[in-house]
C-alpha positions in Angstrom: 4.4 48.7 -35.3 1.6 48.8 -33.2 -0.7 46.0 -31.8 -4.1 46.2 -33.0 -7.1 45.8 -30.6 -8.6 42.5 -32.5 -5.2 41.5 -32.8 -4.4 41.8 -29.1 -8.3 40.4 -28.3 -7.6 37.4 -30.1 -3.5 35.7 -29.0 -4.8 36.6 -25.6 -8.2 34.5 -25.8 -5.9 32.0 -27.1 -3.3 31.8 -24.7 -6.1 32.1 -21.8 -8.1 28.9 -23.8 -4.2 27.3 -23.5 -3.8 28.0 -19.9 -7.2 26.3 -19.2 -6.5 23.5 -21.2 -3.2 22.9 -19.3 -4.6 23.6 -15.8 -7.3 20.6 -16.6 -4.9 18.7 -17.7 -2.9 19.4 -14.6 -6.0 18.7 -12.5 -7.2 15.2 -14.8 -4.0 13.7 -14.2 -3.5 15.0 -9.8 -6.9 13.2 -9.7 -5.3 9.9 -11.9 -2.2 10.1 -9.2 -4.6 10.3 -6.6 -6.4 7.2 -7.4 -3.3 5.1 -8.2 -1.7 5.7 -4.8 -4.9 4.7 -3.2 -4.4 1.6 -5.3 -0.5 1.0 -4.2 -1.1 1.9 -0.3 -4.3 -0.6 -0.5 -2.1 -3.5 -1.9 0.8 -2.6 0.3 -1.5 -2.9 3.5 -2.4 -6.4 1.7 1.1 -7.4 1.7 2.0 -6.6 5.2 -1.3 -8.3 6.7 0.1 -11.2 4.6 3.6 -11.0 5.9 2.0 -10.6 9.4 0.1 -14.0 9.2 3.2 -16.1 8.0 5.4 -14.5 10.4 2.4 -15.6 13.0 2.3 -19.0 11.1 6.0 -19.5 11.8 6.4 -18.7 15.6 3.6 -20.8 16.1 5.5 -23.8 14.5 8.8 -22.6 16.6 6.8 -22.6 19.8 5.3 -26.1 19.2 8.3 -27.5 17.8 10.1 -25.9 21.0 7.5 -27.3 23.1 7.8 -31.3 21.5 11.5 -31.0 21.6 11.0 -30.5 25.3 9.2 -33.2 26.6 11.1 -35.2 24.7 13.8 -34.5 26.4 12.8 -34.1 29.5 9.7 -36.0 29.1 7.6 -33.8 31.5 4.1 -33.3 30.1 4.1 -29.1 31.1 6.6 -28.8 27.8 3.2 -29.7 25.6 1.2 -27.2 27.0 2.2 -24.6 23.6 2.2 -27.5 21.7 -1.3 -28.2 22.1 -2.4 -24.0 22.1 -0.5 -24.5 18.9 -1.8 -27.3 17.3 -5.3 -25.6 17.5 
């Protein structure tokens, strides 16, 4: 039961053509992965400048509501010195 040269030639052209086609495979979809984490980090650096404006948004709002509460309590005209960096 021997293996004849053509024989032998031939299954391992094939199985080297196999290996190729796999390792491009491999490589199409590294590149594919590649690309769609660019995509994912790009709209999670989106979301967290968002998130970093409202929070922004909202201590701005504290500080001049902070700042209005004041002078109306006290009614000392310092207390609207935020409120007006605020209103701005």
């Amino acid at each position: 039961m021997s293996i004849s040269s053509k024989s032998l030639l031939r299954s391992t052209s094939v199985f080297l053509l196999i290996g190729f086609i796999a390792l491009m495979g491999i490589v199409a979809v590294n590149f594919w992965l590649g690309e769609r984490a660019q995509s994912d980090f790009d709209d999670a650096i989106s979301a967290r400048d968002i998130r970093i404006a409202a929070v922004e948004l909202r201590n701005a709002v504290q500080t001049a509501e902070a700042s209005q509460r004041g002078f109306l309590l006290t009614g000392n005209e310092i207390y609207l010195a935020p409120y007006q960096a605020a209103k701005i």
